[in-house]
C-alpha positions as CSV (number, residue, x, y, z in Angstrom):
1,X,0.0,0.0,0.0
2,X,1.4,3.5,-0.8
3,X,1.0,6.2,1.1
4,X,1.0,10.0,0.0
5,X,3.1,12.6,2.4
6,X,3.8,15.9,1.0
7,X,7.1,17.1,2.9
8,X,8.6,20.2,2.2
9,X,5.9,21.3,-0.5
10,X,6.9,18.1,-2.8
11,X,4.6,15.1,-2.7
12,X,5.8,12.1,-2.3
13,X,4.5,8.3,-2.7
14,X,6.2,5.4,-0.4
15,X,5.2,1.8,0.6
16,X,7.3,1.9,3.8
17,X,4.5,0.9,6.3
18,X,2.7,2.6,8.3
19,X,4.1,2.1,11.4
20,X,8.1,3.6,10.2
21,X,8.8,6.2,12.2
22,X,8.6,9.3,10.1
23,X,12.3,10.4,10.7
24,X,13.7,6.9,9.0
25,X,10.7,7.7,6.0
26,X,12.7,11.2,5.7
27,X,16.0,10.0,5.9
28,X,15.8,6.6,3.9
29,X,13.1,6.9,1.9
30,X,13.1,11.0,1.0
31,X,17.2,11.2,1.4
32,X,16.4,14.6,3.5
33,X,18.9,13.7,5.8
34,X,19.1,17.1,7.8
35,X,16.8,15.7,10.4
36,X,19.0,13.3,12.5
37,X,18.6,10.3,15.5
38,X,19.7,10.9,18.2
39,X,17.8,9.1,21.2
40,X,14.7,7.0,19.5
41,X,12.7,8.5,22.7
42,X,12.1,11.7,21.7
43,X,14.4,12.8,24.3
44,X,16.9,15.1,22.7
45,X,15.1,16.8,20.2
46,X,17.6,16.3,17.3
47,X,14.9,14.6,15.0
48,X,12.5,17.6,15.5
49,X,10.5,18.8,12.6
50,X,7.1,20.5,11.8
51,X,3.8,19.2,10.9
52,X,1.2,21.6,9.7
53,X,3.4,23.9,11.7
54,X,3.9,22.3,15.2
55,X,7.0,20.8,16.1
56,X,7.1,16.8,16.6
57,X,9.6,14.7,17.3
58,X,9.6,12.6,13.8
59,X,11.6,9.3,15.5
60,X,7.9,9.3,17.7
61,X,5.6,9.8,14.7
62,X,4.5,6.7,12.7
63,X,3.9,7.2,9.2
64,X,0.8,6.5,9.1
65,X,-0.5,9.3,11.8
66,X,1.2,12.1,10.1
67,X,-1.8,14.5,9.7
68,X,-0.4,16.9,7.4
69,X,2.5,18.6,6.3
70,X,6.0,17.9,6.9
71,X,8.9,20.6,7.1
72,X,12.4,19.4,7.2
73,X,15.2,21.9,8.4
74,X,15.6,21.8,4.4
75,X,12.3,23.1,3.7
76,X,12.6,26.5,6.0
77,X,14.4,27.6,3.1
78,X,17.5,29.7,1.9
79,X,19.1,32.0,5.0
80,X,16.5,32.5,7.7
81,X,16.8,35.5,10.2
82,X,17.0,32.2,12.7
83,X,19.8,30.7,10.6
84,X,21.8,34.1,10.6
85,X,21.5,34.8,14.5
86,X,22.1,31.1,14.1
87,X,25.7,32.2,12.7
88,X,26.0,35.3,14.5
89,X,25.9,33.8,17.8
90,X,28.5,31.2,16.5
91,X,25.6,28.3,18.3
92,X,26.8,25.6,16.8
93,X,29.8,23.9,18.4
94,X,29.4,19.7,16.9
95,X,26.2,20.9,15.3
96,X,24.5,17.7,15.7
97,X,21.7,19.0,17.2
98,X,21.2,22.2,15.6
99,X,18.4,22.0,12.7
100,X,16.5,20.1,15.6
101,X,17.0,23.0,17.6
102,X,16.5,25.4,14.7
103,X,13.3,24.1,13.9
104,X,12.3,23.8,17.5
105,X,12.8,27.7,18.0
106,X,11.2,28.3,14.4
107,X,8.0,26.9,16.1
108,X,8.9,29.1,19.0
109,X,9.2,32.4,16.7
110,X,6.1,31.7,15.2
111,X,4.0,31.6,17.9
112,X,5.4,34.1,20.0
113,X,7.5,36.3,18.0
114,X,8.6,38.2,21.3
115,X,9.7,35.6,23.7
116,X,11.1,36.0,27.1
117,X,14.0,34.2,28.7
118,X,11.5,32.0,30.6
119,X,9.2,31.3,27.3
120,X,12.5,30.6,25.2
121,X,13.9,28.4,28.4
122,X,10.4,26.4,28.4
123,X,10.1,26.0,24.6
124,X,13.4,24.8,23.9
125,X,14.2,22.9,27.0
126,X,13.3,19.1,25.3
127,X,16.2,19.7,22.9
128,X,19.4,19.1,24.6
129,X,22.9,20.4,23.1
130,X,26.3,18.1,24.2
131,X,28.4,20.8,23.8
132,X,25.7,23.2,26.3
133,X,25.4,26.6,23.8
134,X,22.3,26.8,25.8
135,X,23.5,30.8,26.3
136,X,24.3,31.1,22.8
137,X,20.7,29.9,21.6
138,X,18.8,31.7,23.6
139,X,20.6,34.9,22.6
140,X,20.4,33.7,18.7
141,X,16.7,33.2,18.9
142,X,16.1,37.0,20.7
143,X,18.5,38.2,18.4
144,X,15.7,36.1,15.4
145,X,13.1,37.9,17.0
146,X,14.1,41.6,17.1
147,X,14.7,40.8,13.3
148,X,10.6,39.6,12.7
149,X,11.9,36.0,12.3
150,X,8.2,35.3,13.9
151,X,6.6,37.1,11.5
């Protein structure tokens, strides 16, 4: 049985069942391999990517409950105001975790493009960073939002 998934504006087709995560369908299936494992448990955050706009932790999402949309840290497209602070802020140290992270303040931004430290502490605080740029992100993402990355 196929089953239709539009990710990233593209729609695709694939007969992995229904029960494959969704972060093994984007990696194995869809090549977009942006999105990584890192616990299986939807503990770190490092597979984090948006459905119809809400951040989900894809290794937790079965194929065949994904209820609309998929956006890959490929699909936020070109530089993002996120993505500059991003670079500004130098976040990334390994970078392992960062387009989970990325896309988990992208959610952030766009639903409160004005966040305090205890709304950016709360948001982000089921994506965990090895190397601990917790400081850095925080400042990159209020640095995202006093350029309209929200908006």
């Amino acid at each position: 049985m196929s089953i239709s998934l539009t990710v990233n504006t593209t729609l695709y087709q694939t007969d992995a069942a229904p029960e494959t995560p969704l972060l093994w369908v984007l990696r194995d299936e869809l090549g977009l391999t942006g999105t990584k494992f890192g616990c299986g448990v939807a503990a770190c955050g490092a597979c984090t990517v948006h459905i119809d706009g809400q951040a989900v932790r894809s290794c937790q999402v079965q194929l065949g409950d994904v209820w609309g949309a998929v956006t890959t840290i490929e699909g936020l497209g070109g530089q993002t105001a996120l993505q500059a602070a991003w670079e500004r802020h130098q976040v990334a140290q390994c970078g392992y975790c960062q387009s989970g992270q990325i896309m988990q303040a992208a959610d952030l931004l766009a639903n409160n493009p004005t966040p305090t430290d205890d709304d950016i502490d709360a948001a982000m605080g089921g994506n965990l960073c090895r190397c601990g740029t917790y400081s850095a992100i925080r400042a990159a993402i209020h640095d995202a939002a006093k350029a309209g990355a929200g908006q």
